[in-house]
N, C-alpha and C positions, 0 to 999 in steps of 0.2 A: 434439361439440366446439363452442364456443363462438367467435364471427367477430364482429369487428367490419366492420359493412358500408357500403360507403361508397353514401350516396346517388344521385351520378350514377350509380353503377353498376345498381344498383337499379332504376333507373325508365330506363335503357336509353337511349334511340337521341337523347338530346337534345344532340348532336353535331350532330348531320345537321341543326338548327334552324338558320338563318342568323344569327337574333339572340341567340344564346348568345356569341356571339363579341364580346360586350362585356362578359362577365363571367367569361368562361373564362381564366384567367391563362396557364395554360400554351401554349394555340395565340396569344393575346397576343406573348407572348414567346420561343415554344422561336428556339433558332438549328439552323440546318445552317450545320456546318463541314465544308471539306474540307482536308486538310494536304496540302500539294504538297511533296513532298520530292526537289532534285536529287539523284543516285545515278551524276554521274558520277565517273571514275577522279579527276578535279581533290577532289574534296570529300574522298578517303579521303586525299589524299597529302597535302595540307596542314594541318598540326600549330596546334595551340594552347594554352596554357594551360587547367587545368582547375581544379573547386574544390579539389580536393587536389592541389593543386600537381605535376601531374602532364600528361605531355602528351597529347594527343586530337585526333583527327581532327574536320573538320569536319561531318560524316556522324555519327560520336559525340555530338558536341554538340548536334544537331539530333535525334536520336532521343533522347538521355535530357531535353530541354524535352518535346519531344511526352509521354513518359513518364507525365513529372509532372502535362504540364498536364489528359491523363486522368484521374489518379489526382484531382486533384480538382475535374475536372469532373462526376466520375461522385457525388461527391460535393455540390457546394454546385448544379450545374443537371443531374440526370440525366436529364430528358426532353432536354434538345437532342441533336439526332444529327451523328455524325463520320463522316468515312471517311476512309483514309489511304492517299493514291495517291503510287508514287516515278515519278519517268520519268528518262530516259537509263539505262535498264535494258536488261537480255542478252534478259529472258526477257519475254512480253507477258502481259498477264490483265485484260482488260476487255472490258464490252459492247459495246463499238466494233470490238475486234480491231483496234485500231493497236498498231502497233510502238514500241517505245521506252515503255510504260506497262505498270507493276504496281500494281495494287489489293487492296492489304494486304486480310483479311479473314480473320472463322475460319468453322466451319460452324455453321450455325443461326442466322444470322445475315446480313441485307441490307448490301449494300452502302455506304449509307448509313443509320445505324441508331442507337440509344443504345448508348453503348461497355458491355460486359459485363467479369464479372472475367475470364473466359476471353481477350476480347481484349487486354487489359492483361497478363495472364502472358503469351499470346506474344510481343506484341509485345516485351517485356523480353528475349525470347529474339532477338531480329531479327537482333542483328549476328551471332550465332555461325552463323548461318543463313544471313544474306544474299548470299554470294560463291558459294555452293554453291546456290541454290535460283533465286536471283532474278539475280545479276551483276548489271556495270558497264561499259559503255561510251558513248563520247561519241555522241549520235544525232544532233549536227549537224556535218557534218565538209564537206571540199569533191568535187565529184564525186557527189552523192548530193542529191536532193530531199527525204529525211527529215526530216520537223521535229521533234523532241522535246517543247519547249514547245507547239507547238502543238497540236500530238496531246495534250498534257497539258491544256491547258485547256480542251478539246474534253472530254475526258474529266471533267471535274471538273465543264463545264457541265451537261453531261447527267447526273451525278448530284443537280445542285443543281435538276433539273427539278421534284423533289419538292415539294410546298407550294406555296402563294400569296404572294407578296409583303409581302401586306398580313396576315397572319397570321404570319409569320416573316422574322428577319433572315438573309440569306445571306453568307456567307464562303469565301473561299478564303487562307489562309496561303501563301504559298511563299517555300520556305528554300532558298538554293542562296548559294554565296558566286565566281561568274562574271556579272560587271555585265557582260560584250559579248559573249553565247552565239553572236553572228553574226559575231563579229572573223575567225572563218578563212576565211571565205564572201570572194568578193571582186563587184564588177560588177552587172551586173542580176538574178545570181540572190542576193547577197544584200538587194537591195532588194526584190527579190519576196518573199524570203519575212519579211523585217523585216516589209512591206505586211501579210500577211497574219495574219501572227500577232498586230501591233496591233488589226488589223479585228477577230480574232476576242478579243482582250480586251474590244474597244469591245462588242462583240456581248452576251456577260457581263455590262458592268456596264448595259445599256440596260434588259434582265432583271431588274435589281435585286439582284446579283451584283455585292460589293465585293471590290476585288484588294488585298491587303495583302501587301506584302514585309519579311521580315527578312533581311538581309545577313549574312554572313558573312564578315569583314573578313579579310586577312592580318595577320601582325604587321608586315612592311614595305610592303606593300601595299595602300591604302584600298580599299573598295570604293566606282565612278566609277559611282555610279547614273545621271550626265547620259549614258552611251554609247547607254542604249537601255529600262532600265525608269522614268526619268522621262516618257516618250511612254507607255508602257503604264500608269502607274498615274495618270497626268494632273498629274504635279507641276508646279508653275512659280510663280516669285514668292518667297515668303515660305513654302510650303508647302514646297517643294526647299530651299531653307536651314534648314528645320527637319527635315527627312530627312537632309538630310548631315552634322549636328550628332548626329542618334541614331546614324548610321553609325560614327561615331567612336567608340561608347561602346566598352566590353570585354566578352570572349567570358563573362564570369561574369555578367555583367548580362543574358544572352541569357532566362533562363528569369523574371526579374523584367519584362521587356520583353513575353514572352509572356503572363504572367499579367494585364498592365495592358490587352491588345489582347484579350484572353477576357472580364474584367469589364469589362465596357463600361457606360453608362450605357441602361438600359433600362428605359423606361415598364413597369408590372406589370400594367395592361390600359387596353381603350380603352371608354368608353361614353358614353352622352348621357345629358344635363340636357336631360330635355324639362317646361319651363314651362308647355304648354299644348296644346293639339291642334295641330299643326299649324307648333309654334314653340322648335328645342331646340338646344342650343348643344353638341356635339362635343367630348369633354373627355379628357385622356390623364392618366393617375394613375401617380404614382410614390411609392414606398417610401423612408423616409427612415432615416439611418441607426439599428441598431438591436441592441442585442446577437442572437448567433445559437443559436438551439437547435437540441439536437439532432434528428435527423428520427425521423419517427413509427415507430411497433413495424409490421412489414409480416410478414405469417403465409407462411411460404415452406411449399411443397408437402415432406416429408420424401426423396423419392426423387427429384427432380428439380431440386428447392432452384428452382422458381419460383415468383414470388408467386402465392396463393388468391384467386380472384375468389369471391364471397359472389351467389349471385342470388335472385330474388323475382319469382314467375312466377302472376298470378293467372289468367290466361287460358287457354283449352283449346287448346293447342299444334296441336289437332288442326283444329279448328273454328275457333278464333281467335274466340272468345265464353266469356262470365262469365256464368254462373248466378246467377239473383235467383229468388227464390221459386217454383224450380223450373223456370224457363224460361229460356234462351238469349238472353241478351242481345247483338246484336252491334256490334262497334265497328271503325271505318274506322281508318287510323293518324293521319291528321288528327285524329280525334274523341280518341283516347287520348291524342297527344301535345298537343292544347288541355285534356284535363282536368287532365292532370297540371301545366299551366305556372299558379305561380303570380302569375310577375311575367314580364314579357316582357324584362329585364336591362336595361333602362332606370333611368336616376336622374331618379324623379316629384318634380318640387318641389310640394311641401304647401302651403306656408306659410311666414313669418316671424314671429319672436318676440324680444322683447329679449334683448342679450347678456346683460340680469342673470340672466335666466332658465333660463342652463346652468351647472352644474356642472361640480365638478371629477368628484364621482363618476358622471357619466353618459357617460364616457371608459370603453368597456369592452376598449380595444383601442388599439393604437398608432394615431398618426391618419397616414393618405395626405395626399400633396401631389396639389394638382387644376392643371392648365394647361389655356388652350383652344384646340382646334388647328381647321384650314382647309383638313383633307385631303381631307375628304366632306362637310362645311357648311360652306357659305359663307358669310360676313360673321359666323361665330359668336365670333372674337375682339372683333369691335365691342360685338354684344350683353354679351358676359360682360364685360369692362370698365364698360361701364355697369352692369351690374346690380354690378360690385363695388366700385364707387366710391358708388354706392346704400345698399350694406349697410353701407359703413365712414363716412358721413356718416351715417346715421340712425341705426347701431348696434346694428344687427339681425343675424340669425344665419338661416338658410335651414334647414328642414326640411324633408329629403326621405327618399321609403321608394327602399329601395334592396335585392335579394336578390335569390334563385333560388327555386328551387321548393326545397330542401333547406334555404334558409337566408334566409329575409325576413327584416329588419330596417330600423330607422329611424336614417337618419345627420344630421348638422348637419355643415352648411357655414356657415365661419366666416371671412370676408373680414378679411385682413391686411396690413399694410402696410410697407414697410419701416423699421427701426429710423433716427431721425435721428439722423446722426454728430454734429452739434453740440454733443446733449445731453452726451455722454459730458464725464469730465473733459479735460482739453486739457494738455501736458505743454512744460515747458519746451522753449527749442532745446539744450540742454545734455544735459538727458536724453534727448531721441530720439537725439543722437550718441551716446552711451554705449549706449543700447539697438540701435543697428547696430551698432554696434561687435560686442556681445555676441553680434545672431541673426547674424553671419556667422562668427563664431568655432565657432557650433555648427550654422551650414547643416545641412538635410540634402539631398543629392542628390536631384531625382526623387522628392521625396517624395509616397508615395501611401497613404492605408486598409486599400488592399490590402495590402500589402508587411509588415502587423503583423496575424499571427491570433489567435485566441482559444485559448490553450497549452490549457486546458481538453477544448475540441474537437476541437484535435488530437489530443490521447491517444486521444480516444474512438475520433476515424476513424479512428488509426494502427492500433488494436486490429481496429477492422472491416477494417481492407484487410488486415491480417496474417490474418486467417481464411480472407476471400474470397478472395484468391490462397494459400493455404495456405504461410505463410511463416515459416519457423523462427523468424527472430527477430521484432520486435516494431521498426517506423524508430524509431530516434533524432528525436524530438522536443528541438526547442530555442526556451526561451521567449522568443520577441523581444520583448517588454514588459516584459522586465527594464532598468533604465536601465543604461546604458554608463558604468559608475563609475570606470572606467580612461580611459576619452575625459575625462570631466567632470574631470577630476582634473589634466589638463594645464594647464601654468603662465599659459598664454597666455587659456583660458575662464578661470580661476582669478581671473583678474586683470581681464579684461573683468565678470564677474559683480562681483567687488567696488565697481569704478566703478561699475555701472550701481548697485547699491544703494545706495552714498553721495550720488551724484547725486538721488536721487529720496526717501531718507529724511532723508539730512545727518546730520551729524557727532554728533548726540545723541543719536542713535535706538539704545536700548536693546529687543535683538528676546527677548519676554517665550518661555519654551519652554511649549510646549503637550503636553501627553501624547495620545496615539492616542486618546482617548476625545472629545479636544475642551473639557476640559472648564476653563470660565473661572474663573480665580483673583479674588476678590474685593479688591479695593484696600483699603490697611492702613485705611483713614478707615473705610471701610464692614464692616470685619472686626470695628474696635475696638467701634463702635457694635452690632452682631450680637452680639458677646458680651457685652455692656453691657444689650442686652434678651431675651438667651437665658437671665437667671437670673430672668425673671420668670414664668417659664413652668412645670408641672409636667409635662415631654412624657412621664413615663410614664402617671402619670394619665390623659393624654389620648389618649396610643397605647389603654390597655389600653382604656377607656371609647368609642373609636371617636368622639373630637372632634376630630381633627384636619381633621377637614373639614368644622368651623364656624370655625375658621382663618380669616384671609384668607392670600391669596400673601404680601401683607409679610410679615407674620408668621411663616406658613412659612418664608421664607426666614434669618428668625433663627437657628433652628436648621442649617440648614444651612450657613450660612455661618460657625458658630463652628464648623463641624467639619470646612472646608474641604471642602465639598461642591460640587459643581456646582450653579448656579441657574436655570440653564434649564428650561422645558418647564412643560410647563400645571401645575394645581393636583392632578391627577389624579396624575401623573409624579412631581411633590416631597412629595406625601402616602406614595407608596409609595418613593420615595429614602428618608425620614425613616425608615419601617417596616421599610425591608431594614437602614439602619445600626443601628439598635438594636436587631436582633438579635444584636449583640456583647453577650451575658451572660456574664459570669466567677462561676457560682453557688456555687461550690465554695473559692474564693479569697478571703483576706479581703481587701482591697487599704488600704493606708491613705497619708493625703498630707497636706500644708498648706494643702492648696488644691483647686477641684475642677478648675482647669485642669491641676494636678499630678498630678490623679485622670485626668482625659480623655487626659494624654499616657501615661501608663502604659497604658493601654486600649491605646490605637493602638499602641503597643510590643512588647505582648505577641499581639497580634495581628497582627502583621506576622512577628513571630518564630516561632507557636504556630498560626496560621489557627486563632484559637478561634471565627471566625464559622460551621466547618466544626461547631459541636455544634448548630446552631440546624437543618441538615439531618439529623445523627444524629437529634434528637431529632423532627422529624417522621417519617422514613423509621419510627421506632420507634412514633411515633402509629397512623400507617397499617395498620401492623402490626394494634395493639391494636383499632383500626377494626374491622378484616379479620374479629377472632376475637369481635367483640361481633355483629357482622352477621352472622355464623356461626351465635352462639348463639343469637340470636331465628327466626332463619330453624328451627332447630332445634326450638326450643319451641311453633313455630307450629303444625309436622307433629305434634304431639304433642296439638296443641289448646291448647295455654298462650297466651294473646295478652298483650302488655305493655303497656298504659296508657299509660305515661309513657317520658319519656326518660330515656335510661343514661349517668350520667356518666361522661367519663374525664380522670380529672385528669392534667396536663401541667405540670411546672415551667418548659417553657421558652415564654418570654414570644413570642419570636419564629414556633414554632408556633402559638400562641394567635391572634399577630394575621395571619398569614395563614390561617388556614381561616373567619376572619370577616369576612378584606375580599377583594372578587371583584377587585379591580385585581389585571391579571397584573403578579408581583414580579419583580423580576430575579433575584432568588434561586432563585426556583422553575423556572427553567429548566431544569435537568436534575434536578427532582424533578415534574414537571409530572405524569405519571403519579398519581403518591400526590396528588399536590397537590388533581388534580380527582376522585381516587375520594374520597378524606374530607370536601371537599366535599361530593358526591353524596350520600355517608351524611348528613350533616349537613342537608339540605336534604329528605331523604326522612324525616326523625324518626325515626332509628335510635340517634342519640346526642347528647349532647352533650359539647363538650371544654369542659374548666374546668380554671383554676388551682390546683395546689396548697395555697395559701393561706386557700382557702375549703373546704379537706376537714378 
């Protein structure tokens, strides 16, 4: 069985290097999340609207976001790890052994870990399960020193133990919709325990452990974040005014809120621009936006459905030594893990070279954004400033080698600056009122990148998550990138759009219609002229002869423009427009007129009616054929000992075959004959035949 093998894998332990960690994306950027979910009786008793307009608990609406935000977490970031802990719970299950905490989890599987399909099917299962398995009750009540919250963040710190800081971002979500968990408490036991469960927030985020809350609002009842989680999450100022404003939003926005707090803006790895020994400037790279593909084919084991590791093992397992001409060489891990490194994951700058001197085609990859950060060099924003103020006054471009032991290559940095607003055109005071006017008519709320996927991708993954949780149907995917034709369609954008365009074209502007193809209509002056020098021409002559590309473009464009063609695009492009429209032969028809533009309208007539351009492919697909059965025959006569001198002709009446098997510009015709197109070529270039017209047999 054949494996495709992944490199680091391969060459082993280059983890364990310290300085890998400027070019390793994923411990870059994995996140641990933990989802804190309240589980007391308040959350199940209180009702809200749902997307189907239906009612639901708030314990519902918090487990079916969590749901989703799995379903495509496991999907666009599967390395980062989750775990899902409830508190104000009956029953306890954590390494702590506090009270008042459940830690969701299945078997074979850590506590904090990448979420599998097996955890995503139960968890779909939760609620029918949860009163019977796990229960509910309140665990801060009075009479009682039990803290819930606090045992819960206790609980969620020491699972976010896991990892370094500076390799991973840490999270805690908590969903609970009770803004004053200590309202029953009265006196110094509940400032005791307020004291301490702030403390042990504060303790969390010192760690590097961010507390993020979603609320869960009533419908007559706001949630009063100031009673006690603005002291826990540090709000105040301008920051609390902008938490009380998301507070108010609605329970259908909850899982759109969640997905914008999961995609967060995160650097794709960190490394250094070292200039010279001794002198290198700390740089954090980010990914710009980009369409998404699908993920790579990954070989799952048949009986266990987990993925196949591929390895490559040159050393004696035993001895821990390689054989060279019969003697035991042996090797330290220091020694093997410096042979194997090709580059130490540093970005070496080379040199500079003028911007003339790059290309467009020397782009083999979407380009990263570079920033310079001051996390672990100091003064290296100064430095890199100067040196980018350097590149854009001399107008150089930086070459540096940049890779891994799997993948060296050579990158250019290209120092940029921002666009001057001045340049741009500058627009009436008439028309920017009319143009607010319009973008508030079509606001979109909260608009985010996120919130619009690629319908495409979704099918794909709906079809993967329908397997991996083995699930009858197949989710309803719905394209959001469809425009809103019933919104657009109200009287009020209706009317704003028309202002704005009269405002900014005026009352004379006749808008010309374009067809999907783009293609520009020649002006009657320049039409009249085009078919005034399109009769000095003999363009079959010069089709069949192969001169149309001693042409110049004007001239080309004569032709085209008496036939309502399009005139764009190189000499290359309108040689082969010219060749694909005069393959409308009518061979079989007498056609007769007063005129040849009587003749030309009849053409397009009959061809509009009849697709008689459709015989210019019969009549190749039938070349290729005859092809087929000539290269047949010599192949035939060969084994026989017959050899053939000369070339075999095969004659063809149709003109439009003729001139594509002799000119190599790919036709737009030949697009769904491409096949035949390049086998009759191939014969044709091996001297196996040759094609000829009719006219000459």
């Amino acid at each position: 069985m054949s494996m495709e093998l992944d490199p680091d894998e391969v060459f082993g332990d280059e983890e364990d290097d310290p300085e890998t960690e400027f070019f390793k994306e994923r411990e870059a950027t994995k996140e641990l999340l933990v989802y804190l979910v309240d589980a007391s009786p308040k959350m199940f008793s209180t009702t809200c609207p749902s997307d189907d307009e239906k009612t639901a608990t708030h314990f519902q609406v918090a487990i079916n976001s969590i749901a989703q935000s799995l379903k495509s977490q496991i999907i666009n970031r599967s390395y980062d790890e989750v775990s899902i802990c409830f508190f104000n719970t009956r029953e306890k299950k954590n390494l702590q052994d506090l009270s008042g905490v459940y830690v969701f989890n299945v078997p074979e599987r850590e506590d904090l870990d990448r979420p599998t399909a097996r955890l995503i099917k139960e968890f779909d299962l939760i609620e029918e399960r949860f009163v019977k398995d796990i229960g509910s009750k309140y665990g801060i009540v009075p009479g009682s020193r039990e803290n819930s919250l606090y045992n819960a963040l206790w609980v969620a710190q020491a699972l976010l133990r896991k990892g370094s800081a500076k390799t991973a971002d840490k999270r805690i979500l908590l969903f609970t919709n009770e803004d004053d968990p200590f309202g029953n408490l009265k006196g110094v036991v509940k400032v005791d325990m307020m004291r301490t469960t702030l403390q042990r927030a504060k303790d969390a985020q010192d760690l590097g452990i961010a507390i993020e809350l979603l609320p869960l609002s009533q419908p007559d009842d706001e949630f009063n974040v100031s009673l006690f989680y603005a002291d826990l999450l540090g709000l105040e100022g301008d920051d609390l005014a902008q938490f009380k404003a998301l507070v108010g939003e609605r329970f259908e926005d909850l899982k759109d809120q969640l997905r914008k707090r999961i995609f967060k803006k995160r650097r794709v790895r960190r490394l250094r621009l070292v200039i010279f020994n001794g002198l290198s400037i700390e740089l954090n790279t980010y990914a710009l936006i980009r369409p998404t593909n699908p993920g790579r084919i990954t070989w799952l084991d048949s009986m266990t459905n987990l993925p196949l590791k591929g390895k490559l093992n040159t050393v004696s397992p035993l001895q821990g030594s390689s054989r060279n001409e019969n003697e035991n060489i042996m090797f330290s891990v220091a020694e093997l893990s410096e042979v194997k490194r090709v580059s130490t994951g540093h970005l070496r700058l080379l040199g500079f070279k003028p911007l003339t001197c790059l290309k467009d085609y020397h782009n083999l990859k979407p380009a990263t954004f570079v920033f310079p950060s001051d996390e672990e060099v100091i003064g290296g924003t100064c430095l890199f400033v100067a040196l980018h103020r350097s590149m854009v006054r001399l107008k150089r471009f930086a070459v540096a080698f940049y890779g891994s032991s799997s993948h060296p290559q050579l990158v250019a940095l290209v120092a940029q600056l921002h666009t001057d607003p001045n340049s741009a055109p500058h627009a009436t005071d008439d028309q920017i009122k009319k143009a607010s006017a319009l973008v508030k008519r079509i606001d979109l709320k909260d608009f985010s990148v996120c919130q619009f996927a690629n319908p495409a991708l979704q099918r794909h993954y709906a079809v993967l998550q329908a397997l991996a949780l083995d699930e009858d149907e197949m989710p309803e995917i719905k394209d959001e990138t469809l425009p809103d034709e019933e919104g657009m369609a109200r009287p009020g954008i209706v009317k704003a759009l028309e202002e704005f365009k009269l405002s900014v074209y005026g009352e004379n502007y006749e808008e010309e219609d374009s067809n999907i193809e783009g293609k520009v209509e020649p002006t009657r002056k320049r039409k009249a002229n085009a078919m005034k020098e399109y009769g000095n021409y003999d363009w079959a002559d010069l089709a069949d002869n192969g001169k149309l590309k001693d042409l110049t473009v004007v001239e080309l464009k004569y032709y085209l423009g008496a036939h309502n063609l399009p005139v764009t695009g190189k000499k290359e492009v309108l040689i082969s427009r010219i060749l694909t429209h005069m393959a409308v032969y009518v061979d079989d028809i007498l056609l007769a007129g007063d005129s040849v533009a009587e003749l030309d309208s009849l053409k397009l007539f009959l061809d509009d009616q009849f697709k008689i351009k459709d015989l210019a492919e019969a009549a190749y697909r039938a070349l290729g054929k005859v092809v087929a059965e000539v290269s047949w025959l010599i192949y035939l006569l060969a084994d026989f000992g017959v050899c053939i001198s000369h070339l075999i002709p095969v004659y063809c009446e149709s003109h439009a075959s003729l001139h594509i098997t002799r000119n190599f510009v790919f036709h737009e015709r030949t697009k769904h004959i491409e096949i035949d197109c390049h086998y009759v070529r191939d014969c044709v270039n091996a001297g196996l035949c040759l094609p000829a017209s009719c006219l000459f047999c």
